[in-house]
C-alpha positions in Angstrom: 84.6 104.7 129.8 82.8 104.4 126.5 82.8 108.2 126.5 86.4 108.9 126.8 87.2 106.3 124.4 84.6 108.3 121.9 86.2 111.5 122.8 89.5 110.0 121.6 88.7 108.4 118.3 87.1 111.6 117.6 90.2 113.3 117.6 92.5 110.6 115.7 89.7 111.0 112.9 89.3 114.9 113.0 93.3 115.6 114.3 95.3 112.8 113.0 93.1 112.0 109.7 93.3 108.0 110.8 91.6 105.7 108.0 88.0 104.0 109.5 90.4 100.7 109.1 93.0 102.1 111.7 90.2 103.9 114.0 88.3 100.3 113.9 91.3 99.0 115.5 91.7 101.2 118.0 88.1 100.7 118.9 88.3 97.2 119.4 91.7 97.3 121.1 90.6 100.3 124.2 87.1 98.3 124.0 88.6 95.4 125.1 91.0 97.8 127.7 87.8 98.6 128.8 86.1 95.4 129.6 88.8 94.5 131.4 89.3 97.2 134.3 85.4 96.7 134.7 86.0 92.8 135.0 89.2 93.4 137.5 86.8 95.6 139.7 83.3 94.1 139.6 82.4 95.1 143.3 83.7 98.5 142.9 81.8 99.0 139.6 84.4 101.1 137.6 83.1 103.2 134.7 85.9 106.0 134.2 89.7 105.6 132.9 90.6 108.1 135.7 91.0 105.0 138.6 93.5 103.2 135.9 96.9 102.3 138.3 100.0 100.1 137.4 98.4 97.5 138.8 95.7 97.0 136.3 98.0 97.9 133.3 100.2 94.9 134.6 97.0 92.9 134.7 96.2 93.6 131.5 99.2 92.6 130.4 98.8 89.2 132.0 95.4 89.3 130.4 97.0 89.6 126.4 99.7 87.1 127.0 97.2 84.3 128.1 94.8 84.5 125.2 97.7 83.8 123.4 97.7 86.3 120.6 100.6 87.0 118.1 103.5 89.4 119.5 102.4 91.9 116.6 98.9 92.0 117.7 99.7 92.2 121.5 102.5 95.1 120.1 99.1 96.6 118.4 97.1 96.6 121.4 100.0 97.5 123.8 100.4 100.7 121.2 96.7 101.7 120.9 96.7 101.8 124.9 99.9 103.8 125.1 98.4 106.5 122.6 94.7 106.5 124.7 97.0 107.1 128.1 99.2 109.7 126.4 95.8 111.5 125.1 94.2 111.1 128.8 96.9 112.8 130.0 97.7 115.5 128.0 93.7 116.0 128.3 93.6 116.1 131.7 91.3 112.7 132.4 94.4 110.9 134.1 97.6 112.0 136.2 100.6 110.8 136.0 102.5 109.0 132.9 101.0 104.9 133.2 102.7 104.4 129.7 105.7 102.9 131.0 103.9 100.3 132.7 102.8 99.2 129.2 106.0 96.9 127.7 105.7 96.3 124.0 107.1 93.1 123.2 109.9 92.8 120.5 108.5 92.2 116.9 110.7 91.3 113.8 109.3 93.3 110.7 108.8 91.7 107.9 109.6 92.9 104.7 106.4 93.4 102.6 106.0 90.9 100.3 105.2 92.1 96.4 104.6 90.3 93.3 107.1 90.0 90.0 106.1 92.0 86.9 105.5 88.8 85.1 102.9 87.6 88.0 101.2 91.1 88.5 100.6 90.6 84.5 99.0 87.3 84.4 96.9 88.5 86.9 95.9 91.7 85.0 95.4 89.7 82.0 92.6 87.5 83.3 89.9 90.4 83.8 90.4 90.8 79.5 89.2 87.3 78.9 85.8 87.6 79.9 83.3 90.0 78.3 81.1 91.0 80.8 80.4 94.3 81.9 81.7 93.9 85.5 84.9 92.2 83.4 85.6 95.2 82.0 84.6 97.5 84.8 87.1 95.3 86.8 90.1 95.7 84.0 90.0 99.3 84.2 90.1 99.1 88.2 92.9 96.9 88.7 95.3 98.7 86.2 94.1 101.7 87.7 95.1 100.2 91.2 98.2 99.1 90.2 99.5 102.3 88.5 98.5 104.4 91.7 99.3 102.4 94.5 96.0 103.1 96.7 94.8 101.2 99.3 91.5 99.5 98.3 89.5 102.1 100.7 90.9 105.0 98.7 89.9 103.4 95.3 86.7 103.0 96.0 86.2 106.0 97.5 87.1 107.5 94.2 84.1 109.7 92.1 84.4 110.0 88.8 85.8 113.8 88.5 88.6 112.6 90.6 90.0 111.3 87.7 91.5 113.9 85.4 91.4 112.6 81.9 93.3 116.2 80.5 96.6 116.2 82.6 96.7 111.8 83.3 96.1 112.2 87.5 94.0 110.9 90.0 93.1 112.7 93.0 93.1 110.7 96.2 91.7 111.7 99.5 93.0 109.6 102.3 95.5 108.3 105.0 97.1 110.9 107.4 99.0 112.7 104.4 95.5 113.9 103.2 94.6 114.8 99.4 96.8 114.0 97.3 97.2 113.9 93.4 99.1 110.6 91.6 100.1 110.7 87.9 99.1 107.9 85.5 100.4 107.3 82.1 98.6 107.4 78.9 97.4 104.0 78.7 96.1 103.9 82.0 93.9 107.1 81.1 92.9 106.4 77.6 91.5 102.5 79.4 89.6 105.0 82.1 88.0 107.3 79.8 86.9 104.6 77.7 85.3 102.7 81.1 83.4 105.9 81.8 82.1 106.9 78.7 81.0 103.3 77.8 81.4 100.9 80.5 79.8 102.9 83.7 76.5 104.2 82.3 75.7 100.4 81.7 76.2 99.8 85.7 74.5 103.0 86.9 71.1 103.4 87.5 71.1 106.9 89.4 72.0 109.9 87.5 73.1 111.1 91.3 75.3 108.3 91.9 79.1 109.6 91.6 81.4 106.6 92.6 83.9 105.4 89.8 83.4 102.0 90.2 80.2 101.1 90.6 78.8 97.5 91.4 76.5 95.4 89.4 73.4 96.8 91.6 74.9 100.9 90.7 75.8 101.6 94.1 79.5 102.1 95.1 81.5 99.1 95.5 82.5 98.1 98.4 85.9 97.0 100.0 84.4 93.6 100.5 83.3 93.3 97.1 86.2 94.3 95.9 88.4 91.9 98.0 86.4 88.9 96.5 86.9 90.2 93.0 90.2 90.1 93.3 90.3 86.5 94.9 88.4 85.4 92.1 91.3 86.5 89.7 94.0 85.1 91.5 92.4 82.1 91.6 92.2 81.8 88.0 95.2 83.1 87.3 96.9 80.9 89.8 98.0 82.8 92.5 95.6 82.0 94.9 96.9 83.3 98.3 99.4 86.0 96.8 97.4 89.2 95.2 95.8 91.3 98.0 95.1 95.1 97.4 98.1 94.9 100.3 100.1 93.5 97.5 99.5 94.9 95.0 99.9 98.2 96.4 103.3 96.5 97.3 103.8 95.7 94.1 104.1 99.4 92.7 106.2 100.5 95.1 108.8 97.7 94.9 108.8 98.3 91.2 108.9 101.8 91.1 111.7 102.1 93.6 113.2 99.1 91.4 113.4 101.0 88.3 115.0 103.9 89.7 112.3 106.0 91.1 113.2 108.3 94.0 112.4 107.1 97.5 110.9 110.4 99.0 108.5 110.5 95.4 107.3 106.8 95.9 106.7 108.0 99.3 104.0 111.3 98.3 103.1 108.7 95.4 101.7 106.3 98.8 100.6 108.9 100.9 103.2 107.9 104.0 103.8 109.7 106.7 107.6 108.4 107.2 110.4 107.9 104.7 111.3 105.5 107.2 108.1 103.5 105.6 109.0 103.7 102.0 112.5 102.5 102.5 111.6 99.2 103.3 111.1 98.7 99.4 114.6 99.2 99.0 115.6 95.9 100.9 112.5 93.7 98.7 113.9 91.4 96.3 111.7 91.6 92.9 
């Protein structure tokens, strides 16, 4: 089982270009599809997909439903299991379309949630009042994350020549859209060459080390770190609970689309796959 599951996330990552957050989930979701065919059959000692029958898929079901999880995350697990089935079958590893067997429960999407202009600049503005190196190295990140839009995996998977200082853009490698290049204005550029020619030497020790944003040790920063850096300015600027790199990224799009921006731009700006995606911004209220 463990194979087949391999085999699969191999080719969401190599075919599909999922994010490691996306092919995480998937992981855990067919790992635990997994554990429970081999619980249902513990005489029989099941170890391939292939022997998977409605009967199992309806146990399953029962399964998700009694631990009580959240419609969305039984909707998640129900997808990742419809996609591993689909990709059986068009592989060969299992006859017959089990999909069906597989009901999705009805979910209400929620609108995405952004923050104002005035609360995106409070919490901006906290980063300038402290003088610290990582201060200012965190300044420079935020605005940067704010005018781009990128998820917090893409910005700190961002080296320093993917920042073109000549024409304003950042390149971006990530998502299912692939590379992509976003336009920043002036201000935003002028703030990040003046972070790499005097803020970043002061946090890197290796002359081999490329990342942007480096951490206070001079090794990339990670999405962890980064998350608690950005907790630690919401608190303070008292919006504890509300800014998330989620939101953020929220943020520009609900402003962009707000100030007139075309839809189908925002959506190469985000790297979506679906318009269908971006047009959800159009029913926030800033």
């Amino acid at each position: 089982m463990e194979e087949d599951v391999k085999a699969f996330l191999d080719y969401l990552a190599k075919e599909k270009k999922y994010s490691s957050n996306t092919l995480a989930a998937y992981k855990a979701d067919l790992t635990q599809l997994a554990a429970h065919v081999k619980s249902s059959n513990p005489g029989e000692g099941i170890k391939t997909f292939r022997l998977l029958n409605a009967e199992l898929l309806a146990s399953y079901m029962r399964d998700l439903r009694e631990k009580k999880y959240s419609q969305s995350t039984v909707a998640r697990k129900v997808a990742s299991a419809k996609s591993f089935l689909k990709y059986m079958q068009d592989t060969g590893k299992l006859r017959g379309d089990l999909a069906p067997n597989l009901a999705s429960p009805q979910v209400n999407k929620l609108l995405p949630k952004p923050l104002s202009v005035s609360e995106v600049r409070r919490f901006l503005a906290e980063p300038a009042k402290l003088t610290s190196i990582e201060a200012k190295r965190d300044k420079s990140m935020l605005e940067l994350l704010y005018a781009t839009g990128l998820r917090a995996s893409e910005l700190m998977a961002l080296n320093k020549d993917d920042v073109d200082l000549q024409t304003n853009k950042v390149q971006c490698r990530g998502g299912k859209a692939g590379m992509r290049v976003i336009p920043i204005d002036g201000y935003v550029t002028q703030m990040i060459k003046e972070y790499i020619k005097e803020i970043r030497p002061r946090l890197v020790n290796n002359e081999n080390e490329i990342a942007l944003f480096p951490n206070r040790r001079g090794d990339r920063l990670t999405r962890q770190g980064f998350w608690q850096i950005i907790q630690g300015y919401a608190d303070k600027a008292g919006l504890s609970g509300k800014v998330t790199p989620r939101s953020l990224r929220h943020s520009f799009a609900a402003h962009k689309i707000s100030s007139g921006a075309d839809v189908q731009s925002v959506q190469e700006l985000l790297g979506h796959t679906h318009l269908s995606t971006t047009k959800v911004y159009q029913e926030v209220k800033i």
